[in-house]
C-alpha positions in Angstrom: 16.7 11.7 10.2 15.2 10.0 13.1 17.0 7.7 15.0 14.6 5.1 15.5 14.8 5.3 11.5 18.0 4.9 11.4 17.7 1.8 13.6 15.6 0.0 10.9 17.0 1.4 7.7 20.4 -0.1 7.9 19.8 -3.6 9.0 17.3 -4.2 6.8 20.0 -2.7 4.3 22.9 -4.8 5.5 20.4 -7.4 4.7 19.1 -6.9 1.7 23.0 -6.3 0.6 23.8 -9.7 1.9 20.7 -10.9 0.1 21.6 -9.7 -2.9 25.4 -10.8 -3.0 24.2 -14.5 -1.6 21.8 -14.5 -4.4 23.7 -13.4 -8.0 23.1 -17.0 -10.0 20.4 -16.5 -12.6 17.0 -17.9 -12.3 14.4 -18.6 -15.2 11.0 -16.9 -13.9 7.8 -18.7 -15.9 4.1 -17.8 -16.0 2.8 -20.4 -17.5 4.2 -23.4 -15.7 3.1 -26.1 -18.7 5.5 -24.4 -21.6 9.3 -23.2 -21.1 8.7 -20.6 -24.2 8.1 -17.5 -22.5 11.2 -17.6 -19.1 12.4 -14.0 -17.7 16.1 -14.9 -16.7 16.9 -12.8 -13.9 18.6 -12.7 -10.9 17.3 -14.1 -7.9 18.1 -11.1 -5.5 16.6 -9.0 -8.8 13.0 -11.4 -8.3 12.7 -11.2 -4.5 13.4 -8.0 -4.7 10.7 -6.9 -7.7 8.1 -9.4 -6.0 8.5 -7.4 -2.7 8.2 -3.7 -4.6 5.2 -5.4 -6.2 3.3 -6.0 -3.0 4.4 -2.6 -1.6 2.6 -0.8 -4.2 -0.2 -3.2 -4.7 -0.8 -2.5 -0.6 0.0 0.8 -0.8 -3.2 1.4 -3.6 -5.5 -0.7 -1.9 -4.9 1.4 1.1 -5.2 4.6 -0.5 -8.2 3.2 -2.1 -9.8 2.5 1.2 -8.7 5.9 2.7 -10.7 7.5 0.0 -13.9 5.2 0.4 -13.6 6.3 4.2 -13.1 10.5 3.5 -15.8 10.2 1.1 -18.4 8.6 3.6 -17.2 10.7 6.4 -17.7 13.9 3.8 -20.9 12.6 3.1 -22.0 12.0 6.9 -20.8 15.6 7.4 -23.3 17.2 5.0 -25.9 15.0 6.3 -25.4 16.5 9.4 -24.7 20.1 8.5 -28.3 19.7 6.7 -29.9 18.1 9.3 -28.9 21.1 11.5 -29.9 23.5 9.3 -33.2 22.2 9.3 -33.6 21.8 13.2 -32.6 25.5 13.3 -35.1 26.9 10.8 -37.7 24.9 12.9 -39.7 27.2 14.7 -39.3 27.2 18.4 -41.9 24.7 20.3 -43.8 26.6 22.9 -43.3 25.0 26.6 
């Protein structure tokens, strides 16, 4: 393992371990903020935590979802090139 990874890994570790000790009282999560039916009771540390992984896969798909938007335009441009090559090379040549 890197060292530079290292560096980052285990503050943001030490962190999230303070975090989560700091953070152990129970907290009542609600949708729907008119009715008190339907409350996950959860941790706090437990909700930051979820709400981060959340937005680390919800980023991580939209980017993969743009990388293939991008490979299929750049596949696309490719062939349109490779033809248009083709077709300047069956072209007989122009006499000067």
């Amino acid at each position: 393992m890197r060292i530079s990874t290292l560096l980052v890994v285990v503050p943001v570790a030490a962190v999230a371990a303070a975090l989560a000790v700091a953070n152990r009282e129970p907290v009542a999560f609600q949708f729907d903020p008119f009715t008190s039916d339907a409350a996950f009771v959860m941790p706090l540390f437990l909700l930051v935590f979820l709400s981060f992984l959340l937005g680390v896969i919800v980023g991580g798909a939209t980017m993969a979802l743009r990388r293939s938007r991008t490979a299929r335009r750049r596949r696309a441009a490719a062939s349109d090139i490779a033809a248009a090559m083709a077709m300047e090379a069956a072209k007989p040549p122009a006499n000067p």
